[in-house]
Backbone bond lengths (Angstrom), bond angles and torsions (degrees), N, CA, C in turn:
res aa  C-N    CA-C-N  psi(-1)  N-CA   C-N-CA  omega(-1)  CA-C   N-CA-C  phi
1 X - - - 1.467 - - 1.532 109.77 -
2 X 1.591 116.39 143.75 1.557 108.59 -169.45 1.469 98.18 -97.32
3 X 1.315 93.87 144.45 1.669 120.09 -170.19 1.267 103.75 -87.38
4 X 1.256 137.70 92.77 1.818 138.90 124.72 1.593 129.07 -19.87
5 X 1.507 125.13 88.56 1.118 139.49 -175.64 1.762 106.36 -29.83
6 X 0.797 129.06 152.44 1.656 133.66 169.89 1.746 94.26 -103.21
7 X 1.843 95.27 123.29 1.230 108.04 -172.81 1.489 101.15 -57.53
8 X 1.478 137.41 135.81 1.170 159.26 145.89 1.902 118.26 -52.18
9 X 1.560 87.12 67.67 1.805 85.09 176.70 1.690 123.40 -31.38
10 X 1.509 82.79 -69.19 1.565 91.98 -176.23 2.005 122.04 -26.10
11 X 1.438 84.75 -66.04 1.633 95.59 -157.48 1.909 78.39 -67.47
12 X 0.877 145.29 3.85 1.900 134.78 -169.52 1.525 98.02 -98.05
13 X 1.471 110.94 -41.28 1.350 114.98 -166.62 1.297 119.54 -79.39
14 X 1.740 102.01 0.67 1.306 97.68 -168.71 1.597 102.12 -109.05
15 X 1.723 103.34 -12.05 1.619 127.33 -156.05 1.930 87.97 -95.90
16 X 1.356 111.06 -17.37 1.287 99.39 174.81 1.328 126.04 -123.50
17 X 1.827 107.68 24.35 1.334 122.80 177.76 1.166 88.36 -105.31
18 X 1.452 142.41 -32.33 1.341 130.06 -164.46 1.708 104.79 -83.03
19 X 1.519 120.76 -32.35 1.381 130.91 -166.28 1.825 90.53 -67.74
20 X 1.409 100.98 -48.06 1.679 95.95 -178.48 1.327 124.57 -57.67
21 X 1.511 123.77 -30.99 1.077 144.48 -169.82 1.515 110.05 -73.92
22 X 1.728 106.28 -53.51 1.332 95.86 171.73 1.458 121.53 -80.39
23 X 1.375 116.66 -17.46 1.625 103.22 153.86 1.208 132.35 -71.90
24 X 1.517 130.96 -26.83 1.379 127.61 170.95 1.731 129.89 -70.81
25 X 1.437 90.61 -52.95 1.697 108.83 -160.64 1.342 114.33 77.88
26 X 1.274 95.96 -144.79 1.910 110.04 170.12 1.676 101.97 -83.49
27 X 1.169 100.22 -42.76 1.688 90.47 -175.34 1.515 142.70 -88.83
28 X 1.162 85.40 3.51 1.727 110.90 -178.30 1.305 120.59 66.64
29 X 1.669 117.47 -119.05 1.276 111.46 -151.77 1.655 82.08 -130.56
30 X 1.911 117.22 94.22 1.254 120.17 -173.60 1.727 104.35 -70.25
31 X 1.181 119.02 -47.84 1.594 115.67 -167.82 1.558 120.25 -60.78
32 X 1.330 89.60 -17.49 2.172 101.28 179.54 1.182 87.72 -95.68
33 X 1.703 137.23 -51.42 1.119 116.40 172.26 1.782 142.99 -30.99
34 X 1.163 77.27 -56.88 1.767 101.68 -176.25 2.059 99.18 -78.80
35 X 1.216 114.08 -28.17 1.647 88.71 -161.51 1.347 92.69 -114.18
36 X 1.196 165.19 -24.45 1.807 173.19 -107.79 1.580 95.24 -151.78
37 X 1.082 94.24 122.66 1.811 95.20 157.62 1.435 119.44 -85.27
38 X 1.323 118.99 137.56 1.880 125.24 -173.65 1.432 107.55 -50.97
39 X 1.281 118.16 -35.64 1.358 96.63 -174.83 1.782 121.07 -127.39
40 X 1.856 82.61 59.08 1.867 100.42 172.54 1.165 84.93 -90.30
41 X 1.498 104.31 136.31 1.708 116.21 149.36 1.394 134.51 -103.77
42 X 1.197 124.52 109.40 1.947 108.43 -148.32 1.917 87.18 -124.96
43 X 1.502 116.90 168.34 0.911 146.13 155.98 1.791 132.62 -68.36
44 X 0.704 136.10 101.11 1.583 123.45 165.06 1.506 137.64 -127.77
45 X 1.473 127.97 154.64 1.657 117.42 -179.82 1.463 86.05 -131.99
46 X 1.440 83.68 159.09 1.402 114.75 -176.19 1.544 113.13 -100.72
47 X 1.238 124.90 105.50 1.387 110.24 -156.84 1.883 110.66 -121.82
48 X 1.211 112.71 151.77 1.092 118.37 -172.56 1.443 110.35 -95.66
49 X 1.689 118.35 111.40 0.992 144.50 177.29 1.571 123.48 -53.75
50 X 1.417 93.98 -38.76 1.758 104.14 -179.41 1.822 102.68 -151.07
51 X 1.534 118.43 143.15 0.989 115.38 169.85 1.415 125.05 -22.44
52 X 1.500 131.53 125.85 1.542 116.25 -177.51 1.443 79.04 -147.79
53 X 1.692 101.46 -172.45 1.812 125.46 168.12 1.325 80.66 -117.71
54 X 1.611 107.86 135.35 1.339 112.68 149.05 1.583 128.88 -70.68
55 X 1.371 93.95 150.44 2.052 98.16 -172.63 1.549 90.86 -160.20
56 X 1.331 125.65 105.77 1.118 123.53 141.13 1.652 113.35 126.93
57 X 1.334 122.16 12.58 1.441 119.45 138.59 1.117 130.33 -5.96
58 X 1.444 103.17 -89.06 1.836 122.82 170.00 2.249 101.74 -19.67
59 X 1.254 111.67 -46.34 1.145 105.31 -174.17 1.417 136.44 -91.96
60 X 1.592 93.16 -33.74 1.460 109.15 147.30 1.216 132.26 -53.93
61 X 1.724 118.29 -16.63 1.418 112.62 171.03 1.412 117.96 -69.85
62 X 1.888 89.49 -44.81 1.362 104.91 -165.55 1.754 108.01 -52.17
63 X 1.526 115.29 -39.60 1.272 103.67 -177.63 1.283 138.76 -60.87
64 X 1.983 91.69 -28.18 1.430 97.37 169.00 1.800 129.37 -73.13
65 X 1.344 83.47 -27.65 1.889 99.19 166.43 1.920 108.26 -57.40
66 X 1.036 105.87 -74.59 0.977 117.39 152.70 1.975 123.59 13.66
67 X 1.475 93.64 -84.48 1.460 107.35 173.04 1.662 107.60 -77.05
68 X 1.068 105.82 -26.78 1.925 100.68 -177.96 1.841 101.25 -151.82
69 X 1.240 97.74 96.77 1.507 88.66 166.05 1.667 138.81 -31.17
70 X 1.502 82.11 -38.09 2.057 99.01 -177.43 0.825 114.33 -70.29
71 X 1.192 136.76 -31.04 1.534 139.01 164.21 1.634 108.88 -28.62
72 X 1.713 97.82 120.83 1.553 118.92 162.41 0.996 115.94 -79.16
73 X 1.327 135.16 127.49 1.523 155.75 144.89 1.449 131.50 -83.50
74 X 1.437 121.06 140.91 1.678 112.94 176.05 1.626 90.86 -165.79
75 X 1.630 83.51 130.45 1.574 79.79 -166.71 1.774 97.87 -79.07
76 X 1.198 141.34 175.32 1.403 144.62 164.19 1.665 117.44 -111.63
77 X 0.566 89.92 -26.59 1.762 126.92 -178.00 1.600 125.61 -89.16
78 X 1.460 146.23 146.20 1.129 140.38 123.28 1.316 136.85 -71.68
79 X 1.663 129.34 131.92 1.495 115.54 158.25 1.481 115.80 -44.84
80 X 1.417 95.07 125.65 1.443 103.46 173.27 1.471 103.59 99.16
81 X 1.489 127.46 -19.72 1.346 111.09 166.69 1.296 131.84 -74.01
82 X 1.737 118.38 142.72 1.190 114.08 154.80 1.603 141.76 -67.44
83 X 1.666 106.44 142.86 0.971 88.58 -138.54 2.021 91.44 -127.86
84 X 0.908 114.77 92.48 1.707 114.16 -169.39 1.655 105.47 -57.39
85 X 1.220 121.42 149.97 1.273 150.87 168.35 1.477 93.37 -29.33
86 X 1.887 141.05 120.11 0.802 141.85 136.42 1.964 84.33 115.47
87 X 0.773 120.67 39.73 1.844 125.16 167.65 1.461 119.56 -102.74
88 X 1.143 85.61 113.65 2.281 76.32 -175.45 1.277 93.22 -80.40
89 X 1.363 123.34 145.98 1.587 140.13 -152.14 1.714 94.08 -134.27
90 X 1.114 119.75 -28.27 2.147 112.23 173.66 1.781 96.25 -175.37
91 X 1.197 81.67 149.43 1.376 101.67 179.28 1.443 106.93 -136.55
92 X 1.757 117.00 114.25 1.227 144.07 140.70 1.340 134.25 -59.61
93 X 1.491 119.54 136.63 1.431 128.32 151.51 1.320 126.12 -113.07
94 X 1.412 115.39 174.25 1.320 119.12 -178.48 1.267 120.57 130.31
95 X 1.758 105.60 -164.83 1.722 121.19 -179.41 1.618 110.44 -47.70
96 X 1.099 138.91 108.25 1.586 141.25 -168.24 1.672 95.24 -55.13
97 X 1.532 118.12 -36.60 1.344 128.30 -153.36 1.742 90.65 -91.39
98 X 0.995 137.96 -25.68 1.404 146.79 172.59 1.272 102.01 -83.94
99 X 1.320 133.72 -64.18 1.597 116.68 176.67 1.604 124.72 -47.69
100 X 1.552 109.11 -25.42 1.363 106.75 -160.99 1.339 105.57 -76.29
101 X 1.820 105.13 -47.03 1.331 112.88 168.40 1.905 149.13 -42.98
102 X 1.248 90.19 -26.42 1.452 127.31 165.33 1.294 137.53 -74.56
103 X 1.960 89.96 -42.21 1.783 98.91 154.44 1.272 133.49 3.22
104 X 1.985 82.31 -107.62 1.785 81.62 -175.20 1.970 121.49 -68.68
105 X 1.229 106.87 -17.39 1.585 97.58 -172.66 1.755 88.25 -67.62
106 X 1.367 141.86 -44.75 1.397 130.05 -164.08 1.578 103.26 -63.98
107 X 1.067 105.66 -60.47 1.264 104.06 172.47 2.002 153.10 -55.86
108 X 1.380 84.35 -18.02 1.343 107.50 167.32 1.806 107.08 -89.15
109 X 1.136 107.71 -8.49 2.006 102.26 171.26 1.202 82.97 -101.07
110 X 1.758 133.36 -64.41 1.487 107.52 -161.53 1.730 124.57 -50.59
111 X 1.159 105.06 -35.16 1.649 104.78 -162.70 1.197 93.47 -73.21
112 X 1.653 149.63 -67.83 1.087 146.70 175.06 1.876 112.60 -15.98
113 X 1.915 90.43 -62.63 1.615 70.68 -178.94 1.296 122.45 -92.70
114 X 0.930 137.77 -7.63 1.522 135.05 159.94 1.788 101.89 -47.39
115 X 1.711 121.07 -60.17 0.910 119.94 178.77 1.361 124.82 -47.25
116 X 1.833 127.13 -30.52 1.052 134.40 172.41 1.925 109.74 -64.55
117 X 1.287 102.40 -66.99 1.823 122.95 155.42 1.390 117.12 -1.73
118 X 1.698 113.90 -72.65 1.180 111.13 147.78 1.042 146.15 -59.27
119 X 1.245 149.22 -54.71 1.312 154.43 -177.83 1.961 96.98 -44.66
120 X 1.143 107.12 -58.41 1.803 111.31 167.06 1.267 116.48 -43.48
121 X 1.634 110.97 -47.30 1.807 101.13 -172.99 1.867 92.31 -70.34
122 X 1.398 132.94 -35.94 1.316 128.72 -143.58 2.111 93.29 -92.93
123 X 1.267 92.73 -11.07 1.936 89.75 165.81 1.495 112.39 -100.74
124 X 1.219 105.81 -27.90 2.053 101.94 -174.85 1.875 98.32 -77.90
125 X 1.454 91.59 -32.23 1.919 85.22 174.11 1.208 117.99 -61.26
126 X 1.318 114.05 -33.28 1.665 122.16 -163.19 2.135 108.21 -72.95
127 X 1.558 88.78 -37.02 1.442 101.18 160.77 1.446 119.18 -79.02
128 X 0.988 128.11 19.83 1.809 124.85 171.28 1.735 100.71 -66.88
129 X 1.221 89.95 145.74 1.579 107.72 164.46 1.774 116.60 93.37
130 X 1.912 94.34 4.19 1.447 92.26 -159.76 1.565 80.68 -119.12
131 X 1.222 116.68 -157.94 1.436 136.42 176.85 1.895 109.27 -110.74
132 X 1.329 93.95 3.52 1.488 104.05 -162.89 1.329 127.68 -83.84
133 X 1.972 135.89 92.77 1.525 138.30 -160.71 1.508 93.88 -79.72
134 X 1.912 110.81 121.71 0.985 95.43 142.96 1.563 136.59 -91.82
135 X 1.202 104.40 155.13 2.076 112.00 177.17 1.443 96.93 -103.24
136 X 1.494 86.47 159.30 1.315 121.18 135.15 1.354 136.04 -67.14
137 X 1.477 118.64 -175.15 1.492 112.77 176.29 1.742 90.50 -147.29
138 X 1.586 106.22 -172.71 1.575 114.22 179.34 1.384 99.47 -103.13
139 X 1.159 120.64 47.99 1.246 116.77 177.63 2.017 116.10 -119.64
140 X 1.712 83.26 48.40 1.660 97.84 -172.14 1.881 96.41 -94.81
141 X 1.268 92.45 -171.82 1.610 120.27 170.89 1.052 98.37 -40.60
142 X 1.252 132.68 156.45 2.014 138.31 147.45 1.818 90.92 -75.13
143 X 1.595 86.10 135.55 1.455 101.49 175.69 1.650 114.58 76.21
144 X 1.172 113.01 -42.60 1.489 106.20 176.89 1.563 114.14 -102.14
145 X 1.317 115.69 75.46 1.381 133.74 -162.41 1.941 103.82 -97.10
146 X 1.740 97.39 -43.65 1.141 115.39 -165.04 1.640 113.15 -83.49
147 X 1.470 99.73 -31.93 1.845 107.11 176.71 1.248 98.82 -71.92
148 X 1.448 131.45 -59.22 1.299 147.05 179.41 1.682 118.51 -22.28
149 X 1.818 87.86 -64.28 1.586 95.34 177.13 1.456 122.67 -57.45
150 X 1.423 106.12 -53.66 1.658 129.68 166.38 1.324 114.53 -29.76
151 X 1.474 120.44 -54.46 1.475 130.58 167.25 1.621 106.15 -51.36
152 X 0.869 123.27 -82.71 1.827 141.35 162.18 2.071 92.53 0.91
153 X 1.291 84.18 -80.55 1.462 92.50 -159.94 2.129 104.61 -60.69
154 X 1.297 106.18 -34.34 1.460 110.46 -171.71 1.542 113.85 -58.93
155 X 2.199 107.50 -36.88 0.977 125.99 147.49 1.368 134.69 -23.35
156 X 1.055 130.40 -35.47 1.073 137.27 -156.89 1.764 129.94 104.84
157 X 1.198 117.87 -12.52 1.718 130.43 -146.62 1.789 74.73 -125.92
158 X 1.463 110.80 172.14 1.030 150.75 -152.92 2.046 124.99 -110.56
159 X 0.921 124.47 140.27 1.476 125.34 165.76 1.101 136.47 -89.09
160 X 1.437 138.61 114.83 1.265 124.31 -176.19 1.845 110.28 -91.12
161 X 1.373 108.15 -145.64 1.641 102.71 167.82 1.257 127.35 -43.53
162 X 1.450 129.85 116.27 1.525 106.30 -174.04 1.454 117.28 -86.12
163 X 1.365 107.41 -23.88 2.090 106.54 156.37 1.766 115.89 -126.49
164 X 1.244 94.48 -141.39 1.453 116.15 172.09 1.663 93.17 -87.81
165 X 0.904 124.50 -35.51 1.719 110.66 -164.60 1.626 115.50 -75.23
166 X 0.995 114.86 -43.62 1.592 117.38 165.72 0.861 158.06 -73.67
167 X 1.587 103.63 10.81 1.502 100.74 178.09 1.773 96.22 -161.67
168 X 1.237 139.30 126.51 1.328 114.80 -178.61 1.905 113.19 -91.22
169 X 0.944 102.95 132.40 1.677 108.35 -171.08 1.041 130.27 -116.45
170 X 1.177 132.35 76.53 1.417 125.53 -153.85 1.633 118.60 -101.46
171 X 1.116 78.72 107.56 1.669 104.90 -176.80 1.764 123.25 -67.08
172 X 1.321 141.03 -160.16 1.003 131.20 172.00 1.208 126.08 -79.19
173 X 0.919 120.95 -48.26 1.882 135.83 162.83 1.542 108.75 -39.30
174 X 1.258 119.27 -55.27 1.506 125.48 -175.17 1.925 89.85 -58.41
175 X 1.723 98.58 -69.30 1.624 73.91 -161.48 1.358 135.83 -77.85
176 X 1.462 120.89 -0.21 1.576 131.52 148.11 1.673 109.40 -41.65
177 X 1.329 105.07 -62.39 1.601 94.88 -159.48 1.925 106.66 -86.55
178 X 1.381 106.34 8.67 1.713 115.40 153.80 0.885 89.47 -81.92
179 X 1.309 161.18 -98.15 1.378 150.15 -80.21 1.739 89.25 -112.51
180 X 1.202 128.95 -20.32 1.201 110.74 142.30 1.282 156.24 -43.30
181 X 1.268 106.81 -4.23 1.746 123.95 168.75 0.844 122.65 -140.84
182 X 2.000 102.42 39.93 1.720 94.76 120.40 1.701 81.31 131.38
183 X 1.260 136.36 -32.41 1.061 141.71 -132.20 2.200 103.97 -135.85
184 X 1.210 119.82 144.92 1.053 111.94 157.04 1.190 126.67 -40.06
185 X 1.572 116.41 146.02 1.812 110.16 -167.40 0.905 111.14 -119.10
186 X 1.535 132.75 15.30 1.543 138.52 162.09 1.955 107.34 -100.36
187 X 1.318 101.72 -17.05 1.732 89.91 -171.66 1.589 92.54 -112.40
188 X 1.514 111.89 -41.80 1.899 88.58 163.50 1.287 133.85 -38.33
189 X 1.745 100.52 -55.00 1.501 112.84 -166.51 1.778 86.23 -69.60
190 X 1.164 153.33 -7.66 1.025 130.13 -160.66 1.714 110.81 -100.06
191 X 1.455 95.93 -22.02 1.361 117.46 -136.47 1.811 99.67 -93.95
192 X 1.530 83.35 -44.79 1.825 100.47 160.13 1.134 125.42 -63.88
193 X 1.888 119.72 -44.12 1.739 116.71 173.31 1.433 100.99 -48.53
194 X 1.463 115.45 -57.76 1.667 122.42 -174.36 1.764 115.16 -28.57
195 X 1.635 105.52 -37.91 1.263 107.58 -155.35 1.632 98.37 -86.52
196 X 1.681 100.52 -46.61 1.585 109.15 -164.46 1.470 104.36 -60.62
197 X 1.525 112.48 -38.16 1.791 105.96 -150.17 1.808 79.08 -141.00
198 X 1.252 115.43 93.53 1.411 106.35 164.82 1.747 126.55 -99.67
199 X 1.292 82.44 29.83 1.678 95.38 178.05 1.298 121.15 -109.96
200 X 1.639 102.79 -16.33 1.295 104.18 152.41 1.747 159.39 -147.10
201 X 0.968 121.07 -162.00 1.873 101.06 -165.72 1.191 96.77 -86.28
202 X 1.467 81.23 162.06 1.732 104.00 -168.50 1.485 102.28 -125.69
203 X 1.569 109.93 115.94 1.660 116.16 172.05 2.147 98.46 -83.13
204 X 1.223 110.45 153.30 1.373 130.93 162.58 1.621 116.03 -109.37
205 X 1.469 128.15 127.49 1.348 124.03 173.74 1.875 91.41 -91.65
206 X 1.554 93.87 147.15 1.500 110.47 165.85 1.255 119.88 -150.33
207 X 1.241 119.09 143.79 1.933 116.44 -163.23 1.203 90.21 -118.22
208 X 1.609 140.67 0.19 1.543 129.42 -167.01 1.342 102.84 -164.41
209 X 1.816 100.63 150.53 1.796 103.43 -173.02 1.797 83.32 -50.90
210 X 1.311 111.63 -53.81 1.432 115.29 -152.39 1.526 124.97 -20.16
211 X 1.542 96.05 -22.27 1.869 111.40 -174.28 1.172 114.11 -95.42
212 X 1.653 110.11 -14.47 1.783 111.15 -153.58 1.781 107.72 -62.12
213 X 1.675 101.10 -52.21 1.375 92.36 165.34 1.444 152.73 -27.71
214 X 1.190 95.02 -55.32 1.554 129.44 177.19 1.822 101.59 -61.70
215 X 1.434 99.60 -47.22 1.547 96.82 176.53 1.410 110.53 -79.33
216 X 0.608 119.23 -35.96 1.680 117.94 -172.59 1.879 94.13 -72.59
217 X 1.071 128.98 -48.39 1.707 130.66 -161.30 1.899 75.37 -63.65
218 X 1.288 123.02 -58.56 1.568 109.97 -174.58 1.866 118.43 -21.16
219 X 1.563 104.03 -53.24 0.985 103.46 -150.23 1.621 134.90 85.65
220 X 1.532 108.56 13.68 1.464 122.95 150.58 1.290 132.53 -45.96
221 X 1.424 121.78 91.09 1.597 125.72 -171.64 1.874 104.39 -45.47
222 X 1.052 128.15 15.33 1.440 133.87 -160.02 1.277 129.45 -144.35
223 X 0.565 167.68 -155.76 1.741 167.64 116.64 1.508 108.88 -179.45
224 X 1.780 95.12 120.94 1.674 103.60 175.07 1.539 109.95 -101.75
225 X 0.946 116.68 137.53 1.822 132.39 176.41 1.430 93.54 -111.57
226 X 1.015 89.33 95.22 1.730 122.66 150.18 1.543 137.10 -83.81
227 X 1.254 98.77 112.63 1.424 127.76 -164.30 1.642 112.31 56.04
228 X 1.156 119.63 27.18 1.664 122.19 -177.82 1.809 112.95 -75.21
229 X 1.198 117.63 137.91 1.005 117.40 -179.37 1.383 111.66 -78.39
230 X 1.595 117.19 167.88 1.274 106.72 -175.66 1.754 137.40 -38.91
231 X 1.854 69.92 -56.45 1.927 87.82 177.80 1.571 126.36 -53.08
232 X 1.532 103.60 -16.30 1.739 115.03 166.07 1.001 107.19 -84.56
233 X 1.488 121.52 -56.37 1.308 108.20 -170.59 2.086 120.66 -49.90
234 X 1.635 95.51 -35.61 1.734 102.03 -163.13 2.183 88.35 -74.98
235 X 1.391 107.18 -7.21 1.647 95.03 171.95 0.928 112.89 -70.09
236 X 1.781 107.66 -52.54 1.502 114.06 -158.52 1.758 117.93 -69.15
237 X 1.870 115.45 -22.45 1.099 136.66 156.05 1.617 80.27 -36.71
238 X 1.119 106.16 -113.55 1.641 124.40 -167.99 1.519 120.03 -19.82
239 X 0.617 126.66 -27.28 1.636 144.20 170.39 1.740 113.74 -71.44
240 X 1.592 100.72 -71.60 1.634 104.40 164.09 1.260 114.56 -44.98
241 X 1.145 124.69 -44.79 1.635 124.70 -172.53 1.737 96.30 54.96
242 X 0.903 137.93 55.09 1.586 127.40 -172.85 1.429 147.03 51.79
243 X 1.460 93.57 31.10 1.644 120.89 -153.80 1.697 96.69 -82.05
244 X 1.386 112.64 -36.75 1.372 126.01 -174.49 1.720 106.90 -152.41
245 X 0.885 126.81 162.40 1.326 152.41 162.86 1.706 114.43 -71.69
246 X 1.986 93.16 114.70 1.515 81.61 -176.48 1.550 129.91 -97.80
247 X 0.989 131.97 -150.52 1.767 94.10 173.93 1.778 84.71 -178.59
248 X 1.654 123.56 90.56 1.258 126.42 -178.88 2.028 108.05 -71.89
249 X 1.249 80.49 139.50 1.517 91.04 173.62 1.566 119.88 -146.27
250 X 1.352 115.07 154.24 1.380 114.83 179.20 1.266 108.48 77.56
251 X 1.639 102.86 114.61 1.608 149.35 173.66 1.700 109.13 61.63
252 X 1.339 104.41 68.15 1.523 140.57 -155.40 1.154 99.99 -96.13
253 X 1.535 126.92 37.38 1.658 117.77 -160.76 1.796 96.18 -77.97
254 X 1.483 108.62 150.38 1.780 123.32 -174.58 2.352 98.32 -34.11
255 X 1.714 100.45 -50.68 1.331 108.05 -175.46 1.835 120.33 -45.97
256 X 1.090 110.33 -41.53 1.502 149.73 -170.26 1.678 104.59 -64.53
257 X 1.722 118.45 -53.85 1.162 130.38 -157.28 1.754 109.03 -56.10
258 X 1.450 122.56 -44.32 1.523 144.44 -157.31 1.775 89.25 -67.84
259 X 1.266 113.13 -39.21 1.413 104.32 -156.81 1.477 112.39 -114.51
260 X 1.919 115.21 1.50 1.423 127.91 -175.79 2.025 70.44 -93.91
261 X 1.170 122.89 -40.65 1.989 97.33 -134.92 1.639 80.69 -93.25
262 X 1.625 129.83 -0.21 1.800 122.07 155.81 1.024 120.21 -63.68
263 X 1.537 118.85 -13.79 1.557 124.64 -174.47 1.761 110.54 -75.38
264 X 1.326 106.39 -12.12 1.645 133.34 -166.32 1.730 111.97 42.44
265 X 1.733 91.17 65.30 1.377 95.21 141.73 1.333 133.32 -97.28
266 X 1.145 125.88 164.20 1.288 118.57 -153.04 1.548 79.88 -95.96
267 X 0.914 149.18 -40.38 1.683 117.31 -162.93 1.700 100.49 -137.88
268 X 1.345 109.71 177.93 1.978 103.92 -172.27 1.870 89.71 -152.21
269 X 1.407 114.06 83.07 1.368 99.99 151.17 1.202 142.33 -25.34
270 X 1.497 131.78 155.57 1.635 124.85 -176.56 1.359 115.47 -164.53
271 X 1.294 120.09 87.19 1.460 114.94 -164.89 1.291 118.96 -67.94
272 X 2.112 106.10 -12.65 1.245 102.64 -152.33 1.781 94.71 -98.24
273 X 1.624 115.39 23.73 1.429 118.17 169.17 1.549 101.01 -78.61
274 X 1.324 152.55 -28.12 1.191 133.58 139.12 1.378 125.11 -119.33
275 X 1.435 146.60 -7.21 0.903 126.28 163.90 2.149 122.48 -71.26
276 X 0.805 113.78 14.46 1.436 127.93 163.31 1.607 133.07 -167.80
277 X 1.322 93.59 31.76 1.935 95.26 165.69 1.390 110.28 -71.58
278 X 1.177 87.61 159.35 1.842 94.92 164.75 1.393 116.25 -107.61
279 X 1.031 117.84 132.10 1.345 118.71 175.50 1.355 135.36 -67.60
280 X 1.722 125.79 134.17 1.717 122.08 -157.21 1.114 109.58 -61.81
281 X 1.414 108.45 154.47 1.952 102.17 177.74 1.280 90.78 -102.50
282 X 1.642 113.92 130.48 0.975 150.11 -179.45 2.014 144.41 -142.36
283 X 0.718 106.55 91.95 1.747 110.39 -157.04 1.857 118.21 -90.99
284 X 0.967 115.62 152.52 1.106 115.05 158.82 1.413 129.85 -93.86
285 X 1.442 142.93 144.08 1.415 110.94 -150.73 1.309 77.43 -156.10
286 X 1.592 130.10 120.99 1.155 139.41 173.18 1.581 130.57 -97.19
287 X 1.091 115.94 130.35 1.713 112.47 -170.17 0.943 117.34 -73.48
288 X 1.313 112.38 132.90 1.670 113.48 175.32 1.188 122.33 -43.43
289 X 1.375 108.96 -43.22 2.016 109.88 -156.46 1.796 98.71 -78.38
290 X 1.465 102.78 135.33 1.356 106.70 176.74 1.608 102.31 -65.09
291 X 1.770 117.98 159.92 1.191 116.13 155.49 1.289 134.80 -73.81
């Protein structure tokens, strides 16, 4: 069963004290100031502009809590639901002058991750019918590593390493400048993770059958094929026979996915699940009638 990150208060509370900060300053929010009276109380939903998956409520509340405790919330929606063009996704009450302010910082985390949300459900779909998980990569936001992933997985699609600490991965660089002293640079570099951290798995990068051996004699629970075209990849399938877990990566475009995860690898990296989504269009839309 795929595991959904547990939102990370801490590092959020700090990711949405700073978003407030650079929207307020010292003086806050002059135009709600100056034109809204303090004690209008108005209604609003948050509505989904274009088909998305929802991801990120839970945080969007918090922001609105955040600026005004009193603020009513109800979600309309589930994480992880789809959500068609014209779906009210939560509905708020309260200070008109507190909702307005809250706006864009709520909304600039929701749309992002909804926008992340999707792009994941629209790659794990593209892999239906195969055996094939897609991941992610660490190639998110600085600092928003943990919303990012959360979205990913709420999406529908999958997590790979979530830092440097969990998983050792040895990429090309690592094993060039092993194999510089003296020794093979897939069973050194392997041979040493084994020793330092034997608690945990070890992925191998490989750009050619030429390595598969060498990785597999390691004993790397992993092996990434990097940038391999299909017809390598459906060898190296055939070759592993199930010796390790393969895990294709590089130039993973959504078109690409249907016919990399027929090759039956077990998993299809995707950097471009957050380093280039676009984010859902999504608005807040407030009711006229006072409460």
């Amino acid at each position: 069963m795929k595991t959904i990150p547990e939102l990370d208060w801490r590092r959020i509370d700090l990711l949405i004290a700073l978003a407030l900060e650079e929207d307020l300053q010292d003086r806050g929010d002059v135009t709600t100031k100056s034109v809204i009276g303090e004690n209008l109380r108005v209604k609003a939903v948050f509505l989904a502009k274009e088909d998305c998956v929802c991801a990120g409520l839970p945080v969007a509340k918090r922001i609105m809590k955040e600026v005004d405790p009193e603020i009513e919330w109800k979600d309309l929606v589930q994480e992880g639901e789809f959500c068609p063009k014209g779906t009210l996704m939560a509905e708020i009450a309260g200070r008109a002058s507190s909702i307005l302010t809250a706006e864009r910082t709520a909304l600039n985390f929701l749309q992002r991750l909804c926008g992340v949300a999707t792009a994941s459900k629209k790659y794990q779909d593209a892999a239906a019918g195969t055996k094939a998980i897609v991941l992610d990569t660490r190639k998110t936001t600085p600092g928003w590593r943990n919303l990012e992933k959360y979205a990913v997985a709420v999406g529908g699609a999958s997590n790979h390493r979530i830092g440097l600490y969990d998983r050792v991965m040895i990429k090309d660089n690592h094993r060039e400048l092993a194999g510089l002293e003296g020794k093979d640079g897939i069973l050194r570099s392997v041979e040493r993770a084994r020793k330092m951290y034997p608690d945990l798995e070890v992925e191998v990068e490989i750009d050619s059958l030429d390595s598969l051996d060498e990785a597999l004699e390691s004993g790397a629970e992993y092996i990434l094929l990097d940038n391999m075209s299909n017809e390598l990849m459906a060898e190296a399938v055939k070759r592993t026979a199930g010796k390790a877990k393969l895990e294709a990566s590089g130039n993973m475009k959504l078109e690409r996915v249907p016919s990399a995860a027929a090759t039956g690898v077990d998993f299809i990296s995707v950097g471009a699940l957050t380093h280039s989504v676009k984010s859902a269009d999504i608005s807040l839309d407030v009711c006229p009638e006072e409460l």
